[in-house]
Every structure is written in structure tokens, then in C-alpha cells.
C-alpha positions in Angstrom: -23.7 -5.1 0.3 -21.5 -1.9 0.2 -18.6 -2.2 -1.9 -16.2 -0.1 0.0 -12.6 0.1 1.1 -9.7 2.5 1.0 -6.0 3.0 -0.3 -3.7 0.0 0.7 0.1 -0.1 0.7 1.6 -2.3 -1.8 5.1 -3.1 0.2 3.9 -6.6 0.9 2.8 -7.6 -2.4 -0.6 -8.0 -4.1 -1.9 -10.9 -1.9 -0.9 -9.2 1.4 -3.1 -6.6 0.2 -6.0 -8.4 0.0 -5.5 -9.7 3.4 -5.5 -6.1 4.9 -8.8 -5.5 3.3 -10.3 -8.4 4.5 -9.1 -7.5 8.0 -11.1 -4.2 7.8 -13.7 -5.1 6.6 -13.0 -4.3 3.2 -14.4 -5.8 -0.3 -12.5 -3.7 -2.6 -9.1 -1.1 -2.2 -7.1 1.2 -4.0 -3.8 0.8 -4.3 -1.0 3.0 -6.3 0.4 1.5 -9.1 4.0 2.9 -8.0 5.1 5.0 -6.0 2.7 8.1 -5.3 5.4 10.7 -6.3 6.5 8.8 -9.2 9.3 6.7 -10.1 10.2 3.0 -11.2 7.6 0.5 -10.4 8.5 -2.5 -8.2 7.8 -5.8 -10.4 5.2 -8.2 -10.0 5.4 -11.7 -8.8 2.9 -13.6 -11.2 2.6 -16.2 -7.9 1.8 -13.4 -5.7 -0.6 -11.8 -8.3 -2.8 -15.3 -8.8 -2.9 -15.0 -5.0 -4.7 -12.1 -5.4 -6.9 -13.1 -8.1 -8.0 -16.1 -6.0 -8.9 -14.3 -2.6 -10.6 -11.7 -4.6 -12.5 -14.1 -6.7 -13.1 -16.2 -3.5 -14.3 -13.5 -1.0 -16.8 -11.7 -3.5 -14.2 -8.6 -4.5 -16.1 -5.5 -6.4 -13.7 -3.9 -8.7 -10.2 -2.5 -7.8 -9.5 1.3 -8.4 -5.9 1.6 -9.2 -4.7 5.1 -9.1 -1.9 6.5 -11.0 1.2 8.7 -9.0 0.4 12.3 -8.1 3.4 13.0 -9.8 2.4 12.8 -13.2 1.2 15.3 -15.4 -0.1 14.6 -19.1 -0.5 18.7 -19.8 2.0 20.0 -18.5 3.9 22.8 -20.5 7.3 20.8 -20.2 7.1 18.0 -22.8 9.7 15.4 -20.7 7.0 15.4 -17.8 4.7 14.4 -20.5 6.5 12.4 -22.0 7.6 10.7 -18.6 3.5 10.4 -17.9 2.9 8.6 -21.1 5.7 6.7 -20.7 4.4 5.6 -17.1 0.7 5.1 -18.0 1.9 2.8 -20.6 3.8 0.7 -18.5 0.9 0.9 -15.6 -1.6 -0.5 -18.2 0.0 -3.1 -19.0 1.0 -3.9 -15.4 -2.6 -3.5 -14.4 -3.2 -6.7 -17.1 -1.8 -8.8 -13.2 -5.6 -7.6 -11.8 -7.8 -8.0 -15.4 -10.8 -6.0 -15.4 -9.9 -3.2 -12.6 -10.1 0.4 -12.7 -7.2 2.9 -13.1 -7.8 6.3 -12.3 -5.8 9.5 -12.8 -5.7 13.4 -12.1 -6.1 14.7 -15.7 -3.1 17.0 -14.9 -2.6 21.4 -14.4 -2.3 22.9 -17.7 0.1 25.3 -16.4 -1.3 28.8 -18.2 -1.7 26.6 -21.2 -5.3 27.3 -20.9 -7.9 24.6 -20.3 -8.6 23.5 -24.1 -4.4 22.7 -25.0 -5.0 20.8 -21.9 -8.1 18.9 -22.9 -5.6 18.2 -26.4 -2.9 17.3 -24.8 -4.4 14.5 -22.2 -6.9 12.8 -24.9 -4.0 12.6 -26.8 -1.6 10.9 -24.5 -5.1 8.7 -23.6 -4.9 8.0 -27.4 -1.1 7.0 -27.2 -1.7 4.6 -24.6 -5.1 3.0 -24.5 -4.7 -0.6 -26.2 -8.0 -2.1 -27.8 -7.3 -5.6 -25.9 -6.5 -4.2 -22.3 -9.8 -5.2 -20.0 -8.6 -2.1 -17.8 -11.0 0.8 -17.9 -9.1 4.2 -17.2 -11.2 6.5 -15.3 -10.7 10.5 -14.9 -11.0 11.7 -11.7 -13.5 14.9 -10.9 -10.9 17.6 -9.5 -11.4 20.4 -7.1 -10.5 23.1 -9.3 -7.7 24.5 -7.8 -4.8 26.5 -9.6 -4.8 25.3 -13.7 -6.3 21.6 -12.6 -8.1 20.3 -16.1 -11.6 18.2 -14.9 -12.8 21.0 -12.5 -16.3 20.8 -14.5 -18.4 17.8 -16.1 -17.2 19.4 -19.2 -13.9 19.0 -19.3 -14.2 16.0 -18.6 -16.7 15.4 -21.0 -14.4 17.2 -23.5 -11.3 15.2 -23.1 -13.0 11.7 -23.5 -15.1 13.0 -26.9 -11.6 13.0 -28.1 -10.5 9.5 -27.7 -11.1 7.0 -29.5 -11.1 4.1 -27.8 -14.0 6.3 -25.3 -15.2 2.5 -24.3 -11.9 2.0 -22.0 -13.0 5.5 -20.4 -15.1 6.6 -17.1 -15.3 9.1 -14.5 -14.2 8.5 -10.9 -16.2 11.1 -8.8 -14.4 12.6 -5.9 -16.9 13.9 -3.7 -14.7 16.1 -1.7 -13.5 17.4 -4.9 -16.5 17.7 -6.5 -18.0 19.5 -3.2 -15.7 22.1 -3.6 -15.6 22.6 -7.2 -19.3 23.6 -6.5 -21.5 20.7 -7.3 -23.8 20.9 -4.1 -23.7 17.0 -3.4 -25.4 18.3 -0.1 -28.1 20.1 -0.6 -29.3 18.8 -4.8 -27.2 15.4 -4.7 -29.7 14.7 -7.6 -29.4 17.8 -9.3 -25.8 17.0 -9.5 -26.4 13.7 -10.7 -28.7 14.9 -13.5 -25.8 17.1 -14.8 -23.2 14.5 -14.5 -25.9 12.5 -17.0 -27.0 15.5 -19.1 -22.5 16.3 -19.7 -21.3 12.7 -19.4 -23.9 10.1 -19.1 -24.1 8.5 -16.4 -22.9 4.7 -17.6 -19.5 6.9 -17.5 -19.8 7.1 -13.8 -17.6 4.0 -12.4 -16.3 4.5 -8.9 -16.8 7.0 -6.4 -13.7 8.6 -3.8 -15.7 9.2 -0.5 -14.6 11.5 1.2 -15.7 14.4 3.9 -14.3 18.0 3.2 -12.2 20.7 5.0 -13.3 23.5 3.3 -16.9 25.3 2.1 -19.0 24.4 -1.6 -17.0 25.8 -4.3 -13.9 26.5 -2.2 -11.7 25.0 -5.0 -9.3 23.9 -2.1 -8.9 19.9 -2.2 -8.7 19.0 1.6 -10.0 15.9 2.6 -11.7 15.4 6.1 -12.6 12.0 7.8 -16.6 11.1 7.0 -18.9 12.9 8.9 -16.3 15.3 10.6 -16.5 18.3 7.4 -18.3 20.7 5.5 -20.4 17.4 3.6 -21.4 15.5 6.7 -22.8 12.4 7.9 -26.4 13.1 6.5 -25.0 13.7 2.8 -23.2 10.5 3.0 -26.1 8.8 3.8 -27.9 9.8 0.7 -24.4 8.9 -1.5 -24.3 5.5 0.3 -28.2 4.9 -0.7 -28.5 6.3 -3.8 -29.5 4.0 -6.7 -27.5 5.5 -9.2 -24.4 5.3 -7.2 -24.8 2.4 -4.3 -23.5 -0.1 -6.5 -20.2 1.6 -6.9 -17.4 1.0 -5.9 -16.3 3.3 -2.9 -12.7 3.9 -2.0 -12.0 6.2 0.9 -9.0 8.8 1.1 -9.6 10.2 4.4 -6.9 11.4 6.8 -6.8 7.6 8.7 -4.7 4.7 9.1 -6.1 1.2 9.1 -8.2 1.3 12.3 -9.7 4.6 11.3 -10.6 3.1 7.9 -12.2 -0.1 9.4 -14.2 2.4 11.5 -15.8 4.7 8.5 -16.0 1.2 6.4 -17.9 0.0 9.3 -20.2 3.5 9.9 -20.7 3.7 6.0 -22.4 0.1 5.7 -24.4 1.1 8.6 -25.7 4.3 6.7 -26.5 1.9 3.8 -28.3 -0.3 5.7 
């Protein structure tokens, strides 16, 4: 079965989360580790966390993708808003410790003018700060779109940044496929082309969750605007080969389309259907 769901709101707690998903048909979520602009994060109830643990383990779960606040910026050219990122990543990996074994996933950050390679130093270097040999989180990079100074607009910066740290077995790759759609990689047309790139630069046993999501704007637009499934520049035909491909249907998929709850339980609903 397709592991799918989509970002859930953590006002309620941990368990309450679960409980959405179920309700939409859901067998995994996102969820952000504080709150999506950055600030303190709201602490955890070890009751409400074993909750979790037990309806996940008890409703056959795939893996959680965590995601980290918009906010931060691990290359930025101010050192307090790197220093406030490590400072937050550190706390959200041992936080993530409530949910052992999930995913965490971050933008690698805007270099700011710094030029791409200071920012490829500066993020595997925060990665190196914070990663913990003991930690059963893996930390995954997302795939960006490419627009203004965004670091991980190509395989190979990605490919670059983890080559530099060295606990690289705590690092994957979350592929965006609206962001990867308009950074260039025609996931329409050569969805296995891309996929032998991704293998060639990365390897693909980096490859560890997949954002689905439809796209506003044209291949290689470098734009980053997300578009319900079916309804953009990817459409429903493309999402049917993602849903079904071997190397990926095994994934776990979290949408980030512009829904609320019902509009989630539809496209969970549409993209088992696709994978049959």
C-alpha cells in the first residue's frame, strides 16, 4: 500500500496527530518540529508521545518526515541566524528522539551572494555540529527549486554538502517534485532519466522520502509554487508514473499542496488509486 499523507498541525499534541491522519486516510504525515517561521518549541508530553508511538506502531505507520522551520538558514551571511539554526537543529534532534527512527528534513538554506561552494561549507559544517552518532533520526536535504541564492538547486550540491559530513550515514535526500520540476529535472517527460542522475550524483539508497506535489509554473522555472495534484504544469499522468515507480513507490509521500484536510483526504484518496 501507498505510504502517503501530508503536513499536520501539532496544536493538539503528537497523538491527536495521528488521529487526523487516520481520519484521512493517511499512514504517515509531516509535521513541523516548531513553529514554521521559527521560534521556541512547545515541549513534549512523554504520555502523549507513547500515544503516538503505539497508534503508529498499531496501524502500520511508514516513516514520519519531520521538517524543520522555514525560518532557518544554516548559510546565511549573518552568523546569529546561523548560529540561531544550529542552535535549533540541535535541540530538534534531540526532540525528534520522542518519534525514534523518523525523518527530518530541511531547506539547505540561500547563501546570500556568498556563492554556492561557502554555502556547501557552511551547511556540512553546521550538519557536522549537530549530527550525534547515537540519534536513530536520519536528516534528509530537501531538493530546492533554485530560486534566488537557494543551495540544493542541482544533485550536486547536494551531493557536495553530504561528501562533507561525516556522519554521511544519518544523511538522505527528500525530493520535492515540484521543486525538482522546476529546477529542470523533467520528472514528466524522462522520470527515469532523472532518476538515473539522482543515482549517478547521489546514489539512490540516499533517496528517502518524496514531497508530492503538482506545480504552478513551467520545467526549469526556478519559481517554487506548489499546485494541488493533477491541476499544474506536472499532471495527473506524471504522478502516476511517481506513484508506480519501483525505485520510489515504497517511499514515503508527504503532500504540500494548497488544501486543508478534506482536500488532502481527496488527493491521498486519488494517489492510491493511481498506484493501484
Amino acid at each position: 500500500m501507498l505510504t502517503i499523507g501530508c503536513h499536520l498541525s501539532t496544536s493538539k499534541g503528537f497523538a491527536a496527530m495521528g488521529k487526523t491522519a487516520l481520519s484521512i486516510g493517511a499512514n504517515t504525515f509531516a509535521f513541523f518540529t516548531r513553529n514554521p517561521r521559527g521560534g521556541a518549541a512547545k515541549a513534549i508530553d512523554p504520555a502523549d508521545a507513547a500515544a503516538l508511538r503505539d497508534l503508529l506502531a498499531d496501524n502500520g505507520f511508514g516513516t514520519l518526515v519531520a521538517h524543520a522551520p522555514y525560518t532557518l538558514n544554516p548559510c546565511s551571511d549573518k552568523p546569529r541566524a546561523r548560529e540561531f539554526a544550529r542552535e535549533c537543529m540541535a535541540d530538534d534532534l534531540v526532540r525528534m528522539e520522542a518519534v525514534p527512527h523518523s525523518y527530518y528534513n530541511f531547506h539547505p538554506g540561500s547563501h546570500v551572494k556568498q556563492g554556492a561552494e561557502a554555502g556547501i561549507e557552511l551547511i556540512s559544517g553546521l550538519l557536522n555540529e549537530v549530527l550525534a552518532p547515537e540519534q536513530t533520526t536520519t536528516v534528509l536535504l530537501e531538493t530546492m527549486a533554485g530560486k534566488g541564492t537557494e543551495v540544493g538547486r542541482t544533485f550536486e550540491e547536494l551531493a557536495a554538502i553530504i561528501s562533507r559530513v561525516e556522519l554521511s550515514d544519518h544523511m538522505g535526500v527528500c525530493l520535492d517534485t515540484c521543486h525538482v520540476h522546476d529546477a529542470g529535472y523533467d520528472i514528466v517527460n524522462d522520470l527515469d532519466g532523472v532518476l538515473e542522475e539522482f543515482d549517478r550524483v547521489l546514489g539512490i539508497g540516499r533517496l528517502r522520502a518524496i514531497h508530492i506535489n503538482d506545480s504552478k509554473n513551467p520545467l526549469g522555472s526556478h519559481k517554487d509554487r506548489h499546485e494541488r495534484i493533477g491541476e499544474g504544469a506536472i499532471g495527473i499522468d506524471a504522478f502516476e508514473r511517481i506513484v508506480t515507480h519501483p525505485q520510489l513507490r515504497d517511499l514515503p509521500f508527504i503532500l504540500e499542496t494548497p488544501n486543508e484536510l478534506p482536500g488532502y483526504a481527496a488527493e491521498i484518496e486519488l494517489l492510491r488509486g493511481l498506484a493501484g
